[in-house]
N, C-alpha and C positions, 0 to 999 in steps of 0.2 A: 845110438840104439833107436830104432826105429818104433812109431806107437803100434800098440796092439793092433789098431782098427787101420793103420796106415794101407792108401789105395783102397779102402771097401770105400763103398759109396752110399753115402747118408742120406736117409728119407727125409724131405723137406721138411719144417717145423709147420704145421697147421697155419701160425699164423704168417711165415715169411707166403706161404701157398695163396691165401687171402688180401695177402696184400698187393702180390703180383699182379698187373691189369693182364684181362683176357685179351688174347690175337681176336681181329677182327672178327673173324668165322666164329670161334668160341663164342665171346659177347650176341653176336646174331642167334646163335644155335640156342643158347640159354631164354635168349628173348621168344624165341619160338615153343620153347618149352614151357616157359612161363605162361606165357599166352593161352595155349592149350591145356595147361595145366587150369587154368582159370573158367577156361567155357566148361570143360571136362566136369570139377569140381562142382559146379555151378550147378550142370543140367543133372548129376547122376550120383551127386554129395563123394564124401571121402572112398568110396569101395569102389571108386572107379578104377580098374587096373592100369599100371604104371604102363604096360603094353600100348595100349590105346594112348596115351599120350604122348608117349612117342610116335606112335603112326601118326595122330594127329598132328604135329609137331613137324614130321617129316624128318627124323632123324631116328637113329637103332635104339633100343633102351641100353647102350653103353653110355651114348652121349647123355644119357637122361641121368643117370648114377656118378658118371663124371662129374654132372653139375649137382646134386644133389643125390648124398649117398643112401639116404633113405625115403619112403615116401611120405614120413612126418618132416621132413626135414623140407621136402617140395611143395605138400602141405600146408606148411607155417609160413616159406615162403610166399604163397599165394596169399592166402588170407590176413598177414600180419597189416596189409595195407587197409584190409575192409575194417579188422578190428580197431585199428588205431583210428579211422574217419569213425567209426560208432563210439567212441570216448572221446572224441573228442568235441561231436553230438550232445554227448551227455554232457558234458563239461560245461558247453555254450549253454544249455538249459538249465543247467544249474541254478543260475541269479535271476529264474524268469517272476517275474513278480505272482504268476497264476503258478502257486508249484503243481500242484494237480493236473491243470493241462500242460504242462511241460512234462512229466513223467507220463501221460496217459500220450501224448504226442510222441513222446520216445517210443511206446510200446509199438503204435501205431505204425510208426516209422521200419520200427525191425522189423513186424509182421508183415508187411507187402514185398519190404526186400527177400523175407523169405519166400516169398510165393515164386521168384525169380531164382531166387540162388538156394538149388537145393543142401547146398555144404555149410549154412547159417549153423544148423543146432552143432556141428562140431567144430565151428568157426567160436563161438561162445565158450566152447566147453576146451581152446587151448589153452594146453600147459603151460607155466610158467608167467612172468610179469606179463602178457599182453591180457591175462584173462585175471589174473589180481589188479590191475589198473582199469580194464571193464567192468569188472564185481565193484570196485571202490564208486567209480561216477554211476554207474547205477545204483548202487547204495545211497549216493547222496540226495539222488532224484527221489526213491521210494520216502526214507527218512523226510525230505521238505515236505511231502505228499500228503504222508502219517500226519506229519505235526501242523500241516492245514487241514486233516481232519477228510481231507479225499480220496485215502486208502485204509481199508484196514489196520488196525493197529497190531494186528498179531502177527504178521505175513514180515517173514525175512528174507532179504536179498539169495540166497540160498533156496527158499521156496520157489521164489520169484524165475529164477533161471530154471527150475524143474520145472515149473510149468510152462516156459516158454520153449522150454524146449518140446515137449509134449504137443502145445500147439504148434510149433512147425511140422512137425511130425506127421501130424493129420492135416495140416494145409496144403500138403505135399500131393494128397489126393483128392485135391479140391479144387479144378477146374476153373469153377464159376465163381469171380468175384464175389456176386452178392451173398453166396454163402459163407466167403472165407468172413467176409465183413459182420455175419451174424455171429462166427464161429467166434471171432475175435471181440465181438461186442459182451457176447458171454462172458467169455474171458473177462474183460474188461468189469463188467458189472459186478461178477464175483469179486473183486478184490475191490471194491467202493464198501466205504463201514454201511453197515444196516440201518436206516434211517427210523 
């Protein structure tokens, strides 16, 4: 007796799909996407249409969904590389003997990369482990900070990301270094305790 499903032909399992390496053209096509995905994100943040990056790319928005089904999914792929070098930023500053200017270093640090890469405030704000393991080394930055007495005591890592996200927000239409550097020094002063 023959099985029920005998002769129909079975959809790959997700992970046998992932483990299969890509034909040459494949691997190139995805790098191309990637790529483009990356200036794309950068110059015009997350609402850049999936369209445009495949033009950019040079490939149809089939190939673009082949490789990435959705544009969270091309998204995370893009940025999971910038998130993971900023924790692991924060990590290295962790043990700096100055915690203050290692925390105010960090700040400093993300706000110029935003001025470059418009896709920072939603690069911070992904889902899942990559933004619970940047909320943690950022936590531990802010915390050394508090307890040498060079940030506020009241501000929690949750404030912290609302307002940095805020200020990428308006650095976005901010041209001229010397203002971003006033914008951010604000910033900056606000969260020093009150002397």
């Amino acid at each position: 007796m023959a099985e029920p499903d005998a002769g129909v032909a079975r959809p790959l399992r997700a992970d046998a799909a992932v483990a299969r390496p890509l034909r040459a053209d494949a691997a190139r096509n995805r790098e191309h996407v990637l790529r483009a995905a990356r200036d794309a994100f950068a110059e015009s943040g997350y609402g850049v249409p999936l369209d445009e990056i495949a033009t950019r790319a040079g490939v149809g928005p089939g190939t673009v969904y082949r490789h990435f089904p959705t544009k969270e999914a091309l998204f995370e792929a893009v940025v999971t590389v910038r998130v993971q070098d900023l924790v692991a930023d924060a990590r290295a500053r962790a043990d700096a003997s100055d915690p203050g200017g290692a925390f105010f270093g960090f700040l400093a640090r993300i706000t110029a990369e935003s001025a470059a890469k418009r896709d920072l405030p939603d690069a911070i704000s992904i889902a899942g482990s990559l933004r619970e393991d940047l909320n943690a080394a950022v936590d531990v930055l802010l915390r050394r900070a508090q307890h040498a007495e060079a940030v506020r005591a009241d501000v929690r890592t949750s404030d912290l990301i609302v307002l940095l996200k805020g200020l990428f927000a308006s650095l976005a239409d901010i041209s001229d270094p010397a203002r971003r550097d006033l914008v951010f020094a604000v910033l900056a002063d606000g969260l020093r305790p009150s002397r």
